[in-house]
Backbone as JSON Lines, residues from 0, in Angstrom:
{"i":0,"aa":"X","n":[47.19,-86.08,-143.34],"ca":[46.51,-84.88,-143.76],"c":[47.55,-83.89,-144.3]}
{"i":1,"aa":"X","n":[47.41,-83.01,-145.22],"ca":[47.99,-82.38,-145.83],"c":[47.31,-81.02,-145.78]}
{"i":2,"aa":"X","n":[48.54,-80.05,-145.26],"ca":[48.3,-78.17,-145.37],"c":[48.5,-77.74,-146.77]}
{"i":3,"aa":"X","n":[47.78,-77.22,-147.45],"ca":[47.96,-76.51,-149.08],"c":[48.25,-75.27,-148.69]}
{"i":4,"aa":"X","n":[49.42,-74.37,-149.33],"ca":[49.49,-72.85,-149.13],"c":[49.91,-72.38,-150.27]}
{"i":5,"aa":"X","n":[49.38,-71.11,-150.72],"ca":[50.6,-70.72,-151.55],"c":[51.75,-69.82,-151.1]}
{"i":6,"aa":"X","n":[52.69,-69.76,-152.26],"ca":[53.77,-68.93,-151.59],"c":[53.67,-67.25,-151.99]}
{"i":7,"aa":"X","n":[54.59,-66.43,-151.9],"ca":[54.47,-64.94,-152.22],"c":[54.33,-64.73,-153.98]}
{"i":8,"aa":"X","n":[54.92,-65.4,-154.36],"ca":[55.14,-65.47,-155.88],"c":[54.13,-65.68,-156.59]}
{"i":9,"aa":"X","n":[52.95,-66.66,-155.77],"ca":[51.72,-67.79,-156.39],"c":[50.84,-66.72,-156.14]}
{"i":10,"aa":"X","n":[50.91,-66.11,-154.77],"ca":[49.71,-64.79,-154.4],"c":[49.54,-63.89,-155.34]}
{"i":11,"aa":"X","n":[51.13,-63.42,-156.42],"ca":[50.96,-62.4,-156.89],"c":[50.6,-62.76,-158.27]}
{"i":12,"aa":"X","n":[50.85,-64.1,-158.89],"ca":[50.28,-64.73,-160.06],"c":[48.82,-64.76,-159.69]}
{"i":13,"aa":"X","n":[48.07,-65.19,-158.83],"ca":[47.0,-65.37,-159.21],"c":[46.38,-64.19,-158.83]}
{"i":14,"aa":"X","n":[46.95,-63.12,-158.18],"ca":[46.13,-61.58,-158.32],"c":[45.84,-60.99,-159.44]}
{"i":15,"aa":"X","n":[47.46,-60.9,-160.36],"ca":[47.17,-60.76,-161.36],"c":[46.47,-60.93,-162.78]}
{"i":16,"aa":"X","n":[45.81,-62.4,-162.25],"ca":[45.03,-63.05,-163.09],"c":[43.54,-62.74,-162.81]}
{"i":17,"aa":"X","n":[43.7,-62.55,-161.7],"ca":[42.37,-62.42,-161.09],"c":[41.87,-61.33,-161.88]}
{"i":18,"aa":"X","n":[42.5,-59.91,-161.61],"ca":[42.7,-58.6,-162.19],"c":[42.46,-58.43,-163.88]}
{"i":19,"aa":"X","n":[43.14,-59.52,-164.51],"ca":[42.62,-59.34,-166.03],"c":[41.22,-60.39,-166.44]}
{"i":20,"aa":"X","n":[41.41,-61.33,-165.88],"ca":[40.37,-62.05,-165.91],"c":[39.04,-61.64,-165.64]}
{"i":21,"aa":"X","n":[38.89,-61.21,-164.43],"ca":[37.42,-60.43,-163.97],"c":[37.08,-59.39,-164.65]}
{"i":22,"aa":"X","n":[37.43,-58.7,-165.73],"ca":[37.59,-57.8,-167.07],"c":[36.55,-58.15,-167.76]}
{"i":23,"aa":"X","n":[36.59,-59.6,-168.41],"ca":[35.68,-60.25,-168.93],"c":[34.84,-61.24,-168.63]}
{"i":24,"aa":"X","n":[34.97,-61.56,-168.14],"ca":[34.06,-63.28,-167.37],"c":[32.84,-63.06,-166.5]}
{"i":25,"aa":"X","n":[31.79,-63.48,-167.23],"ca":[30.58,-63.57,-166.93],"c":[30.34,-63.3,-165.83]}
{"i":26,"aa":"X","n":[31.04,-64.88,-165.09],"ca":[30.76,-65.06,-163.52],"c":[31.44,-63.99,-162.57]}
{"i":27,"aa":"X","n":[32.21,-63.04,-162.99],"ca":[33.15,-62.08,-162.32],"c":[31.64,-61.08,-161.67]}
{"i":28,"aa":"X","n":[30.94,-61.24,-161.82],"ca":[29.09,-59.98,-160.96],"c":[28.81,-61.23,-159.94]}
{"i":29,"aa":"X","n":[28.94,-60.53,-158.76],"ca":[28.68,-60.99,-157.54],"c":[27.32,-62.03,-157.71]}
{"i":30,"aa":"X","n":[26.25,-61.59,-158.46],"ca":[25.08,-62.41,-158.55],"c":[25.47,-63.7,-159.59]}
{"i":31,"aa":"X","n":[26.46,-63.96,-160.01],"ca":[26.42,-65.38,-160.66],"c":[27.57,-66.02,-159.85]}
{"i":32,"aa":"X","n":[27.85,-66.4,-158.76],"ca":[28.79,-66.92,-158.22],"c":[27.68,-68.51,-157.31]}
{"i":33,"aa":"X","n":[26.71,-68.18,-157.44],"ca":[25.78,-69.45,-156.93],"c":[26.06,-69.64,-155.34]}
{"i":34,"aa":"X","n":[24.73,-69.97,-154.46],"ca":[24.5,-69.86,-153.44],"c":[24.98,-70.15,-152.45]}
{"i":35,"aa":"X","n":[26.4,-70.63,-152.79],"ca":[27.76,-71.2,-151.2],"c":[29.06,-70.48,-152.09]}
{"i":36,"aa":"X","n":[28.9,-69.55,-153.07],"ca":[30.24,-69.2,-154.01],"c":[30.84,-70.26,-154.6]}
{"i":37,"aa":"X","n":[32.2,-70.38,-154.56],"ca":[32.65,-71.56,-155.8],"c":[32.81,-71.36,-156.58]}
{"i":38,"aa":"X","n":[33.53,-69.69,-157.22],"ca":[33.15,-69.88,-158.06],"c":[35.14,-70.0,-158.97]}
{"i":39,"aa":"X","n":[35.29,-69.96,-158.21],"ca":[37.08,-70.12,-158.18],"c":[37.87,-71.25,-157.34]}
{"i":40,"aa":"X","n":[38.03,-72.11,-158.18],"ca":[38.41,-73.54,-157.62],"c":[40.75,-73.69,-157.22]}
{"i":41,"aa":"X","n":[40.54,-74.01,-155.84],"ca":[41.73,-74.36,-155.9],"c":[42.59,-75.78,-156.23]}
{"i":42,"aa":"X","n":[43.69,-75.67,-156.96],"ca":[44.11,-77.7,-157.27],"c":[44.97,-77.64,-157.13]}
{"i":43,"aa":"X","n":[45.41,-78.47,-156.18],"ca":[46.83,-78.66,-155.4],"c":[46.96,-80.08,-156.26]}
{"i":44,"aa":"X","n":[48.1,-80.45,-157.1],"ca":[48.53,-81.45,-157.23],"c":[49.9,-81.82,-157.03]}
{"i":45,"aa":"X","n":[50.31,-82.72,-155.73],"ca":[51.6,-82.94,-155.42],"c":[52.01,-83.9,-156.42]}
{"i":46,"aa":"X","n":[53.64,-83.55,-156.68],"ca":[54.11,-84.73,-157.36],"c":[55.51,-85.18,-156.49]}
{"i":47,"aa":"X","n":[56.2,-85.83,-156.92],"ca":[57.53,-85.85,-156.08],"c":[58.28,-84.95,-156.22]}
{"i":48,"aa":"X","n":[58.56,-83.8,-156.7],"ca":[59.42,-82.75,-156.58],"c":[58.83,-81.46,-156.14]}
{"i":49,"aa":"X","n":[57.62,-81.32,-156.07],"ca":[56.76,-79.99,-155.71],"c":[55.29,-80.51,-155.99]}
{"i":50,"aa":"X","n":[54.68,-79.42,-155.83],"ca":[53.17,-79.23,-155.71],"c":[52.86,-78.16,-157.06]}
{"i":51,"aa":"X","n":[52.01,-78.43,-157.67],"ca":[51.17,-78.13,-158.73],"c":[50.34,-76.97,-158.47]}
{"i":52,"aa":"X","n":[50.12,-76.2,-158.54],"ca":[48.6,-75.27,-158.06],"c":[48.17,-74.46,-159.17]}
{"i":53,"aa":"X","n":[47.02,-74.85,-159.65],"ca":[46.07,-74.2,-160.1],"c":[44.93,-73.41,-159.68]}
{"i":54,"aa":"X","n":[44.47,-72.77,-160.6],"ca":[43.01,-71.89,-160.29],"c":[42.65,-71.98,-161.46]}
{"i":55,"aa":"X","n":[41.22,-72.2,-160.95],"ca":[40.28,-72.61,-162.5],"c":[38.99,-71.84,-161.36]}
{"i":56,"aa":"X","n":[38.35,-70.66,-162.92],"ca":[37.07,-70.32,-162.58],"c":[35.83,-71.1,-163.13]}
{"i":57,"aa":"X","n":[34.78,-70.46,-162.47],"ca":[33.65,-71.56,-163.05],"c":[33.35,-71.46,-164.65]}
{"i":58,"aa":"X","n":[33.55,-70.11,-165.32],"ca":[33.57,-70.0,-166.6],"c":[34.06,-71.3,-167.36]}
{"i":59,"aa":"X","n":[35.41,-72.18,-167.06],"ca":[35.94,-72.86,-167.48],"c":[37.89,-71.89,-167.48]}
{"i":60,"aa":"X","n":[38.01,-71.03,-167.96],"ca":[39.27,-70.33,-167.65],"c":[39.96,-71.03,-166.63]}
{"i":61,"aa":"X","n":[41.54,-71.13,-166.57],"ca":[42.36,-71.83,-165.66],"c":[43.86,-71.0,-165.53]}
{"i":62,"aa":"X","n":[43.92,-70.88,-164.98],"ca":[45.49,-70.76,-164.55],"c":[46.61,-71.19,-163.76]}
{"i":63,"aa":"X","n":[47.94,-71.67,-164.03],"ca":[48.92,-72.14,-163.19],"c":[49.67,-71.56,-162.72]}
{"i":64,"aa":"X","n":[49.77,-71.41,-161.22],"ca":[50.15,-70.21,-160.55],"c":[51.43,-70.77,-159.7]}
{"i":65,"aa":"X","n":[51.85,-72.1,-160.33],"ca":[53.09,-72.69,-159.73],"c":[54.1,-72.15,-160.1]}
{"i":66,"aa":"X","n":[55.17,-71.62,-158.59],"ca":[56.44,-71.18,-158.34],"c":[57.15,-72.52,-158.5]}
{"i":67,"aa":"X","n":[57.33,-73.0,-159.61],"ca":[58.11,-73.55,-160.16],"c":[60.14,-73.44,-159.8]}
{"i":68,"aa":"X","n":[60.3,-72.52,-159.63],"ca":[61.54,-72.14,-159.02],"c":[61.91,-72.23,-157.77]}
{"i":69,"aa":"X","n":[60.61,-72.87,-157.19],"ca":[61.02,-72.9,-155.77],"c":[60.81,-74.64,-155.73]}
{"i":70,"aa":"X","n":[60.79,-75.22,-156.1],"ca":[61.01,-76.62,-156.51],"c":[62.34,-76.93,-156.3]}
């Protein structure tokens, strides 16, 4: 089993995305987020040197919020 976290760097990438993103995006009004939420997906993809992490909203929009430097 595997723990996913992000680090301080990844928190502040994807705040900031969060922040311009929810500006425009449909699904950003509490009433289109659908009846368990979801509407902001996390993707951990390990490889052999680090872990991958994305955020993708339901709009389709994505972002990579990998601390790459800490690899």
């Amino acid at each position: 089993m595997h723990n996913f976290s992000f680090g301080e760097k990844e928190k502040n990438k994807l705040s900031d995305w969060l922040k311009e993103h929810n500006k425009t995006c449909s699904f950003a009004d509490i009433g289109n987020q659908g009846a368990i939420g979801g509407r902001i997906s996390y993707i951990f993809t390990p490889t052999g040197i680090g872990c991958v992490v994305e955020v993708k909203c339901a709009c389709g929009e994505k972002v990579d919020i990998t601390d790459y430097g800490d690899w």
